[in-house]
VMD Tcl script that builds the backbone (N, CA, C; Angstrom):
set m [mol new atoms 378]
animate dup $m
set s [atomselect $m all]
$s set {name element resname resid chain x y z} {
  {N N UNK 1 A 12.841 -1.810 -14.189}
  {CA C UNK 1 A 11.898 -2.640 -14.927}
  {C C UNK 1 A 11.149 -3.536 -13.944}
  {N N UNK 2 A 9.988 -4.078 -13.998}
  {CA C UNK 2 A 8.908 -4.353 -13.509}
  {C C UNK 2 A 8.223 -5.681 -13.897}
  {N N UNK 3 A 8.166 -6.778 -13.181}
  {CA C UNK 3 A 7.000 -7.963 -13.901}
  {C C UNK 3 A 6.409 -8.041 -13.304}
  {N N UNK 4 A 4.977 -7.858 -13.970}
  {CA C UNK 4 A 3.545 -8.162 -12.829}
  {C C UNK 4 A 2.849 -9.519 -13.438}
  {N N UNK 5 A 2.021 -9.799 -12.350}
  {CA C UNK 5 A 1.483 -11.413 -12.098}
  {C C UNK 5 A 0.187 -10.806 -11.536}
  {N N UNK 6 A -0.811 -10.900 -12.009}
  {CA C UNK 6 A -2.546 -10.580 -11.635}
  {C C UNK 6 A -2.988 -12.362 -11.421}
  {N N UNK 7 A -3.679 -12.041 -10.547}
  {CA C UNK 7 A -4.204 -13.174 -9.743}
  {C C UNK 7 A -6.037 -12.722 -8.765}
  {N N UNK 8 A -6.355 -13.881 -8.538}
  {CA C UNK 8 A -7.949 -13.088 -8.361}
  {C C UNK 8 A -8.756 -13.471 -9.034}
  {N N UNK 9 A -8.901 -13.921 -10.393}
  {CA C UNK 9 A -10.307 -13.968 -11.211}
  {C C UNK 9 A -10.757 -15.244 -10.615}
  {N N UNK 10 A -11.898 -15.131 -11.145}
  {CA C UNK 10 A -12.481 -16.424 -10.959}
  {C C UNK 10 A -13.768 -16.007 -11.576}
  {N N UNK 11 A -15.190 -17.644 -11.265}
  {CA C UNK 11 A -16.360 -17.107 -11.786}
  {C C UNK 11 A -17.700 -16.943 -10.244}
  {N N UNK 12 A -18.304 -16.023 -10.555}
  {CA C UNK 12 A -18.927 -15.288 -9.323}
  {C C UNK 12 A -20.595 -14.716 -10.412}
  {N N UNK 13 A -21.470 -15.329 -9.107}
  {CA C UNK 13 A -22.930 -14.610 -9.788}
  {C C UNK 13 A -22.884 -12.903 -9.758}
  {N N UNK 14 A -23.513 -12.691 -10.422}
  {CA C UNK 14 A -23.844 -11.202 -10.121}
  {C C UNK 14 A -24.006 -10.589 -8.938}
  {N N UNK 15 A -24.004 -9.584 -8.595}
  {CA C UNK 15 A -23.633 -9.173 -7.179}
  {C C UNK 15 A -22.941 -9.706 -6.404}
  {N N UNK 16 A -22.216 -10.327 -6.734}
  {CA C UNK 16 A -21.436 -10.968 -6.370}
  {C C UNK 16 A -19.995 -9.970 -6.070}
  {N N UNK 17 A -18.513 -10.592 -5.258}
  {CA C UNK 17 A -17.649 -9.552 -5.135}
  {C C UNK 17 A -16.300 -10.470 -5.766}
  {N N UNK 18 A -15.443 -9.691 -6.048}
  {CA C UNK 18 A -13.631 -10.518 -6.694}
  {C C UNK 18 A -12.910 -9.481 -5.978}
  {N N UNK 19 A -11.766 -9.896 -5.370}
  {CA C UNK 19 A -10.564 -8.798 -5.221}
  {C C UNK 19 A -9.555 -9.784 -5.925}
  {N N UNK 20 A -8.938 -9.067 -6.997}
  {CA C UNK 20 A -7.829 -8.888 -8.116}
  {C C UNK 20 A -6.558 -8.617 -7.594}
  {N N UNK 21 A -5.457 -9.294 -7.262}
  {CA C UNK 21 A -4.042 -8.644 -6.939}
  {C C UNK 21 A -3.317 -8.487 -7.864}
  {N N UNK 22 A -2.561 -7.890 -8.457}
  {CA C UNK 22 A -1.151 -7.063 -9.301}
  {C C UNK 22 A 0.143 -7.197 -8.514}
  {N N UNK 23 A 0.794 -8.243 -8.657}
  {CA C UNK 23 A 2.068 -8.480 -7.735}
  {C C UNK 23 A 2.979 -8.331 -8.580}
  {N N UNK 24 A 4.129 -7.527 -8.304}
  {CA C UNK 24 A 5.033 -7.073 -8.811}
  {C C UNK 24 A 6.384 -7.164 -8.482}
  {N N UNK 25 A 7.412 -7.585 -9.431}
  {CA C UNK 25 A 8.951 -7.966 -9.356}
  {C C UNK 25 A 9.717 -6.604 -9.216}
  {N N UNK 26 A 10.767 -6.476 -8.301}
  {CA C UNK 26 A 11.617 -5.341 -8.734}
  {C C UNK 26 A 11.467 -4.386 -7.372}
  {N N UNK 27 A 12.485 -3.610 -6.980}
  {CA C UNK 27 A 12.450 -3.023 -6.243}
  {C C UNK 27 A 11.796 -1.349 -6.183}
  {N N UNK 28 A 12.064 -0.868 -7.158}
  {CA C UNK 28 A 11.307 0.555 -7.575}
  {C C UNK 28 A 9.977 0.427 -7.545}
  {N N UNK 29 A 8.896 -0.621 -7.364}
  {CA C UNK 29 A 7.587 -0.753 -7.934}
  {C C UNK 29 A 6.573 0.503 -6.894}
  {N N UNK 30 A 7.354 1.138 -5.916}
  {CA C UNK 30 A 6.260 1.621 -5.138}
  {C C UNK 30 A 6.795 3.640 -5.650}
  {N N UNK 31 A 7.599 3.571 -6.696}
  {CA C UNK 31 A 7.913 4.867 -7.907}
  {C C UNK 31 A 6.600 4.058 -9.054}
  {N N UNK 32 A 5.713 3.496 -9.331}
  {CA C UNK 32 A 5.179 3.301 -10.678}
  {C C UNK 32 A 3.444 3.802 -10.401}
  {N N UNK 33 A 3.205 4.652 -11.076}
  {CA C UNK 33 A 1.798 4.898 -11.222}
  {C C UNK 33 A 1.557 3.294 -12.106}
  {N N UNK 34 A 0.223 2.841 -11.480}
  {CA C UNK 34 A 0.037 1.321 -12.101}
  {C C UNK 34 A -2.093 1.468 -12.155}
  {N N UNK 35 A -2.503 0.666 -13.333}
  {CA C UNK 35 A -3.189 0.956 -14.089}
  {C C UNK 35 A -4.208 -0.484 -14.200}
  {N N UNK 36 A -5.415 -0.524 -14.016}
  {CA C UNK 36 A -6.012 -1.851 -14.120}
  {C C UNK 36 A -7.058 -1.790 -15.716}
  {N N UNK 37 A -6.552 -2.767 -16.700}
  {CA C UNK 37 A -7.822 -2.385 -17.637}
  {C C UNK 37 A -8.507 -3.523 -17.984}
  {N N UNK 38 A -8.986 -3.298 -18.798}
  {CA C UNK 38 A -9.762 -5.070 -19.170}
  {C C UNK 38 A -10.470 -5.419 -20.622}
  {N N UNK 39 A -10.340 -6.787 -21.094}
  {CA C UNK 39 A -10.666 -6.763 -21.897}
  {C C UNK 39 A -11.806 -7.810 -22.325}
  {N N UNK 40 A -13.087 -7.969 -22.708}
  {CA C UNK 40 A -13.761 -8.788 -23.216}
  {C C UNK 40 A -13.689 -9.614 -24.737}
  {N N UNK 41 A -14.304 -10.637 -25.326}
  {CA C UNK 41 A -14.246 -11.623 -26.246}
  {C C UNK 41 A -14.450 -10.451 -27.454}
  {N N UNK 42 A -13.780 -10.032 -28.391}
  {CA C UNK 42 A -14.457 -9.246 -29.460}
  {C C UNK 42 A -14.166 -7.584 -29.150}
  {N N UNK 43 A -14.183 -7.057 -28.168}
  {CA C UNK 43 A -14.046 -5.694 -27.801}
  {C C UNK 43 A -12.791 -5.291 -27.570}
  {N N UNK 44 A -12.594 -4.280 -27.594}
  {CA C UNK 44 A -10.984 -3.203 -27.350}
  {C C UNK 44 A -10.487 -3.678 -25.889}
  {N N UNK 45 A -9.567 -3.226 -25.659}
  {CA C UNK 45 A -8.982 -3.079 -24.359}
  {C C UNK 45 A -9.600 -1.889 -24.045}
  {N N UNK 46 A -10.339 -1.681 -22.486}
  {CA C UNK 46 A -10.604 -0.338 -21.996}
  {C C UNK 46 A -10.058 -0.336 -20.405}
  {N N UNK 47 A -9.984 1.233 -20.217}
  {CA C UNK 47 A -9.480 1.264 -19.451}
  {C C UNK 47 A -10.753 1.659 -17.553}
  {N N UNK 48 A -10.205 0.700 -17.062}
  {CA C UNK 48 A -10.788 -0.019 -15.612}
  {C C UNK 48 A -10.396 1.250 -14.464}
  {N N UNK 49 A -9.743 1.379 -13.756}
  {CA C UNK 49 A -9.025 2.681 -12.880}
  {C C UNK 49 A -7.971 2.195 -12.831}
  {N N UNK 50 A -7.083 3.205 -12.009}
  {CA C UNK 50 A -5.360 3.851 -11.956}
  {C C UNK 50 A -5.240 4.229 -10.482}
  {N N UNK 51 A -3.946 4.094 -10.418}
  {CA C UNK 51 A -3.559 4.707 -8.785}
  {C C UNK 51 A -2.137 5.203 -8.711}
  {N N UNK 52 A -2.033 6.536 -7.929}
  {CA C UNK 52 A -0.935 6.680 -8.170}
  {C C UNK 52 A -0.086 6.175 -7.263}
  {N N UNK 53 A 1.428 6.316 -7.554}
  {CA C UNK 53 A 2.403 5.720 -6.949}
  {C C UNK 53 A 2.410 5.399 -5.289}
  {N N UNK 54 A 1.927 6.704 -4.805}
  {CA C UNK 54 A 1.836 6.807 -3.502}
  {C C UNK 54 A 0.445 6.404 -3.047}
  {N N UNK 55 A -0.720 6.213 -3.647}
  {CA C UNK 55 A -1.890 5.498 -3.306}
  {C C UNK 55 A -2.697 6.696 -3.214}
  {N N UNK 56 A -2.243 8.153 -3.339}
  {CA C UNK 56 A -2.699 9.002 -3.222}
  {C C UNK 56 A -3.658 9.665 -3.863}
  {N N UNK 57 A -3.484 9.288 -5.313}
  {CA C UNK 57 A -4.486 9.725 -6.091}
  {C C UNK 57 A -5.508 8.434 -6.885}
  {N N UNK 58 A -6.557 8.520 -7.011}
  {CA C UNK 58 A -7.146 7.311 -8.055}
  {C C UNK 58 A -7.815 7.904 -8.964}
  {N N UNK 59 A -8.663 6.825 -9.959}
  {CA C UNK 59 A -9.232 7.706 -10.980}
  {C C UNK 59 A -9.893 6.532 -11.711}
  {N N UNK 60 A -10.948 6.325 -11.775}
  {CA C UNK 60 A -12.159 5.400 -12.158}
  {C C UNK 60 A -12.950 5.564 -13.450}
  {N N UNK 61 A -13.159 4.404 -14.578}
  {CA C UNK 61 A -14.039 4.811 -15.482}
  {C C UNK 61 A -15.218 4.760 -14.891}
  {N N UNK 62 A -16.270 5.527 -15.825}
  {CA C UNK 62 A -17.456 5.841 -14.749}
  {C C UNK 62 A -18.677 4.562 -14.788}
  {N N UNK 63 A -17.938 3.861 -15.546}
  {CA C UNK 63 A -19.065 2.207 -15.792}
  {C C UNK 63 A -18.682 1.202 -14.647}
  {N N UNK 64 A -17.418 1.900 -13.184}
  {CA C UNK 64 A -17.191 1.014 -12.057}
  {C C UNK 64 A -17.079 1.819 -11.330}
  {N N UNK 65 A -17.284 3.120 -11.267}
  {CA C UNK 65 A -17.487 4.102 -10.128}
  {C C UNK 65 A -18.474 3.985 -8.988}
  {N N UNK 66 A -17.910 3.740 -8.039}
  {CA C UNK 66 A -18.972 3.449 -6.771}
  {C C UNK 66 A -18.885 1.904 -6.526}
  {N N UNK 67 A -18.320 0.987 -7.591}
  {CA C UNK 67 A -18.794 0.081 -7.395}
  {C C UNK 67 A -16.722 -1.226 -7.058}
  {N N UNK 68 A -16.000 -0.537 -7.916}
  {CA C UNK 68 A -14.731 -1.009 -7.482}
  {C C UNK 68 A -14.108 0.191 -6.825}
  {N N UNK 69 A -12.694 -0.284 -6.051}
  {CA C UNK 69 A -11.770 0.434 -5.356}
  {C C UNK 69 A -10.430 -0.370 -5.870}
  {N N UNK 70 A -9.233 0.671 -5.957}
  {CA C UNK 70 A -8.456 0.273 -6.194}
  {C C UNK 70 A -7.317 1.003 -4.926}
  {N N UNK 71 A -6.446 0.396 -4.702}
  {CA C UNK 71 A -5.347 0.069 -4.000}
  {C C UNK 71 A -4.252 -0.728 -3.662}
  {N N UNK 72 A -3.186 -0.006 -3.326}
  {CA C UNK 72 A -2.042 -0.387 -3.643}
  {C C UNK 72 A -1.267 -0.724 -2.213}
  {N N UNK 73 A -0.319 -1.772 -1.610}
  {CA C UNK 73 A 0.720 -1.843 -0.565}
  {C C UNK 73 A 2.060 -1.892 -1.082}
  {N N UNK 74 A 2.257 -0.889 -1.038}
  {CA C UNK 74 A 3.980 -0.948 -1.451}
  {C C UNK 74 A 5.293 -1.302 -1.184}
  {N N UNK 75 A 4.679 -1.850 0.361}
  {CA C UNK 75 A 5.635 -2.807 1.099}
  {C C UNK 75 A 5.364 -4.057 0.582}
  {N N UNK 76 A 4.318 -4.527 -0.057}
  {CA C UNK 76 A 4.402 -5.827 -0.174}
  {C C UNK 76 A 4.188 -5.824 -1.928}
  {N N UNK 77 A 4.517 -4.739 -2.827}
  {CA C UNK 77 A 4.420 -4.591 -4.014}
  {C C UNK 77 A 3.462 -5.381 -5.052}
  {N N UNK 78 A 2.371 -4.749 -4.150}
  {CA C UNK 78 A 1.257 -5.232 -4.642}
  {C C UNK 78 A -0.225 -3.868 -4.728}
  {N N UNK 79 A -0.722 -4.478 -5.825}
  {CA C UNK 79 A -1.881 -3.798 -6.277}
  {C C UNK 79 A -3.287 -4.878 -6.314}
  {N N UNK 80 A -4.451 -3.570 -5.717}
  {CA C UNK 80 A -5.522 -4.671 -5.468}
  {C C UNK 80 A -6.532 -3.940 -6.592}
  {N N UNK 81 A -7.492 -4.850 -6.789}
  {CA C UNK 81 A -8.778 -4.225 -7.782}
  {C C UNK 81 A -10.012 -5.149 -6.919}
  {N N UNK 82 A -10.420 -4.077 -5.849}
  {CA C UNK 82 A -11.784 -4.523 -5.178}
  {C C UNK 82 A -13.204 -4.890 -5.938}
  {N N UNK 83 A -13.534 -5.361 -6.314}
  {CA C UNK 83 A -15.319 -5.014 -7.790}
  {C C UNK 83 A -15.640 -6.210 -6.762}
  {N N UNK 84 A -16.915 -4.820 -6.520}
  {CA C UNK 84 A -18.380 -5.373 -5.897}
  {C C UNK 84 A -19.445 -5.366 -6.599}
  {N N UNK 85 A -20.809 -5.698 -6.339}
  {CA C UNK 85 A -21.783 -5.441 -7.233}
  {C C UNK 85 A -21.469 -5.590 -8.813}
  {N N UNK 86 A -20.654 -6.936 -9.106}
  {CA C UNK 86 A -20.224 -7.336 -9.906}
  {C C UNK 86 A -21.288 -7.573 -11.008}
  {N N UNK 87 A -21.145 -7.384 -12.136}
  {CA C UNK 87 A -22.502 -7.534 -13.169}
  {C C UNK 87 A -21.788 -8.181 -14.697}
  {N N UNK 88 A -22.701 -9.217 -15.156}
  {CA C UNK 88 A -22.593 -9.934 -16.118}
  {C C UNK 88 A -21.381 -8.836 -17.453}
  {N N UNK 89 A -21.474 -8.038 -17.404}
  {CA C UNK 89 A -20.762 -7.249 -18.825}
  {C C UNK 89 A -19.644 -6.518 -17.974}
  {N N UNK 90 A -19.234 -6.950 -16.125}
  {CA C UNK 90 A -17.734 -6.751 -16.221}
  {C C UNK 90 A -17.237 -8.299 -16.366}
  {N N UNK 91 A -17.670 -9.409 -17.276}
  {CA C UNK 91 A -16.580 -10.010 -17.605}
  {C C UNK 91 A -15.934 -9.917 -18.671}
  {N N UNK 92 A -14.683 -10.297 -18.237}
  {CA C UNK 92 A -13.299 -9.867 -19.109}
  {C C UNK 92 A -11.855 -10.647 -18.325}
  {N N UNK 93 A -11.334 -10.120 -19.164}
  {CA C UNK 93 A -9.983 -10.447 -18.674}
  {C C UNK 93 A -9.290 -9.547 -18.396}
  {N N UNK 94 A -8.660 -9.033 -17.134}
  {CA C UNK 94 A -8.479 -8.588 -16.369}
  {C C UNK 94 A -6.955 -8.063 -16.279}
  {N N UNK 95 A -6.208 -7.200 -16.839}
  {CA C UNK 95 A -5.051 -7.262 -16.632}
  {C C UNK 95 A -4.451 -5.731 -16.485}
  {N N UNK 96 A -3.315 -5.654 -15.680}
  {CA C UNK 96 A -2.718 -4.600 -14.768}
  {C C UNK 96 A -1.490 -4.218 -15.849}
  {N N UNK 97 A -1.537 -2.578 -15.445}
  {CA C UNK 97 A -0.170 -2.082 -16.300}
  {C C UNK 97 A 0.612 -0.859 -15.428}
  {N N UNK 98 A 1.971 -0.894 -15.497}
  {CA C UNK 98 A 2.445 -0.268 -14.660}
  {C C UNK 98 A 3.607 0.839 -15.451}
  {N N UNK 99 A 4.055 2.249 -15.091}
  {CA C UNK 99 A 4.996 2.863 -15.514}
  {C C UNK 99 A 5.453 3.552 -14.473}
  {N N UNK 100 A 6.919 4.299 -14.228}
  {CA C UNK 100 A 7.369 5.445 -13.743}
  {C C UNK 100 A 6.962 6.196 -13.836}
  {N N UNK 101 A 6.181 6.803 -12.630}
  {CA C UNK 101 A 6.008 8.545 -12.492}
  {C C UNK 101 A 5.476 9.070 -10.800}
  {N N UNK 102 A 6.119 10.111 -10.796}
  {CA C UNK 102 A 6.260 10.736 -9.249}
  {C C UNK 102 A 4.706 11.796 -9.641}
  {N N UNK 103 A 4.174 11.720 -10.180}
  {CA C UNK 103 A 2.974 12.785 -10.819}
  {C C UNK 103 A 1.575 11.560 -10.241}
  {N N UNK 104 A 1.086 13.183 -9.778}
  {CA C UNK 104 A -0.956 12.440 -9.131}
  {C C UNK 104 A -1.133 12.552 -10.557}
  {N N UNK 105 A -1.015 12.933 -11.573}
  {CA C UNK 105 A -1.667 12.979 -12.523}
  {C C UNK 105 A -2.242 11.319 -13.387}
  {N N UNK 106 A -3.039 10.859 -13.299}
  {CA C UNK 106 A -3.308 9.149 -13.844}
  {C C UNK 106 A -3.887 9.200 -15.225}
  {N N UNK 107 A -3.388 8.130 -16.298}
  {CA C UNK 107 A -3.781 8.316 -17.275}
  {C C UNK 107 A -4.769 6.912 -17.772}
  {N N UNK 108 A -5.533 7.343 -19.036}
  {CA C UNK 108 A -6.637 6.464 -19.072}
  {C C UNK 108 A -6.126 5.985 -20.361}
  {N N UNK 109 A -5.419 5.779 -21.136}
  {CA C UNK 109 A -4.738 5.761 -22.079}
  {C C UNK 109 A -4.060 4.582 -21.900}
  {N N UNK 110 A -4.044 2.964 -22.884}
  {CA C UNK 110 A -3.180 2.208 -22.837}
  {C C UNK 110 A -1.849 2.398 -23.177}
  {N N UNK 111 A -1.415 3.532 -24.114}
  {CA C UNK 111 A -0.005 3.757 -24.615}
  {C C UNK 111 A 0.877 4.627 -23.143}
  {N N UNK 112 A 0.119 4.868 -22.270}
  {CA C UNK 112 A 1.009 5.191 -21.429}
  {C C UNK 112 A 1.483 4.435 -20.202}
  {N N UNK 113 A 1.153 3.295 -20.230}
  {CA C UNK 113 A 1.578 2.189 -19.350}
  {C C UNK 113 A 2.243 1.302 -20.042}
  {N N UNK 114 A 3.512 1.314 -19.543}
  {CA C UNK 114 A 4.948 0.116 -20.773}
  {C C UNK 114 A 4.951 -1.108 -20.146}
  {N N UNK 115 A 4.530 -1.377 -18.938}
  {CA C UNK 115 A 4.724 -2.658 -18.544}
  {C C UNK 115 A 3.473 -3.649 -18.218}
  {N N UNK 116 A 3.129 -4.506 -18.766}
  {CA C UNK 116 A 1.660 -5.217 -18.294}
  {C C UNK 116 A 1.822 -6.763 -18.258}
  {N N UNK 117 A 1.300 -7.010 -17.513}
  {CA C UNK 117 A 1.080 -8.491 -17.087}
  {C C UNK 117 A 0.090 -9.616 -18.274}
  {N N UNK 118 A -0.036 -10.469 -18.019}
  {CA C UNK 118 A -0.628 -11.874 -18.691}
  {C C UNK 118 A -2.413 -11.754 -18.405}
  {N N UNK 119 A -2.609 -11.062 -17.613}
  {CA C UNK 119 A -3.892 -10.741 -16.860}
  {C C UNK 119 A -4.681 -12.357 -15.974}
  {N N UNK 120 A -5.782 -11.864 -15.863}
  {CA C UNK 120 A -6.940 -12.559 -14.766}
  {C C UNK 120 A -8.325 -12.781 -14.974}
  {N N UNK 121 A -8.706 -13.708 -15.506}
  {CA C UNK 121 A -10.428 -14.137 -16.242}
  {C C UNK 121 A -10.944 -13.529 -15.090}
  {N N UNK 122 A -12.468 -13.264 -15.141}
  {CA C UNK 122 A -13.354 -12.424 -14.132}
  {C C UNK 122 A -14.644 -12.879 -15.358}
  {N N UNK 123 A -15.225 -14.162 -14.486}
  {CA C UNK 123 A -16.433 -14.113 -15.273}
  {C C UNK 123 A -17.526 -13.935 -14.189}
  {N N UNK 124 A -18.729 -13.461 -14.800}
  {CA C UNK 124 A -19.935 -12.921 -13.620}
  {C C UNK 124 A -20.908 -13.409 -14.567}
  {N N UNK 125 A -21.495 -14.538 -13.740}
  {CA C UNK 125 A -22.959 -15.128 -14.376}
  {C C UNK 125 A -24.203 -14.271 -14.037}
  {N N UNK 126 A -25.207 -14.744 -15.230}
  {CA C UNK 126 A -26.386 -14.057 -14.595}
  {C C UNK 126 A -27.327 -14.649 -13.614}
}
mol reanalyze $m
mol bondsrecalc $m
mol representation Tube
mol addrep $m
């Protein structure tokens, strides 16, 4: 089992850049495919990108493709969420989810991540 702590938000003009950390309790954390999604005032939770356990695989919605990177240090059981070219409608609140699995396969799906954090405001003025 797993507790994560997201840290990082803050408020930033447009084009502007945030790096997001996902710090994590527990010794297994570098076995967890782990998951960044986000949520705005009124809207669903959607899902942000994923990485797998080994840092090996990623997988991006296509409304931050090109524009965030995600990565992981597993010595220091931590997960990063790079967003550059930051724009007024990625603010949200910001929060990381993590599960067991030895599989590149990453899912975009909130029901498949059991463990999630308190998350991280990310506001971007115009």
């Amino acid at each position: 089992q797993v507790q994560l702590v997201e840290s990082g938000g803050g408020l930033v003009q447009a084009g502007g850049s945030l790096r997001l950390s996902c710090a994590a309790s527990g010794r297994t954390f570098s076995t967890y495919a782990v998951a960044w999604f986000r949520q705005a005032p009124g809207k669903e939770r959607e899902f942000v990108a994923a990485i797998s356990w080994s840092g090996g695989s990623t997988y991006y919605a296509d409304s931050v493709k090109g524009r965030f990177t995600i990565s992981r240090d597993n010595a220091k059981n931590t997960v990063y969420l790079q967003m550059n070219s930051l724009k007024p409608e990625d603010t949200a609140v910001y929060l990381c989810a993590a599960d067991p699995s030895y599989s590149a396969y990453l899912s975009n799906r909130r029901d498949a991540y059991n463990y999630w954090g308190q998350g991280t405001q990310a506001t971007v003025s115009s």
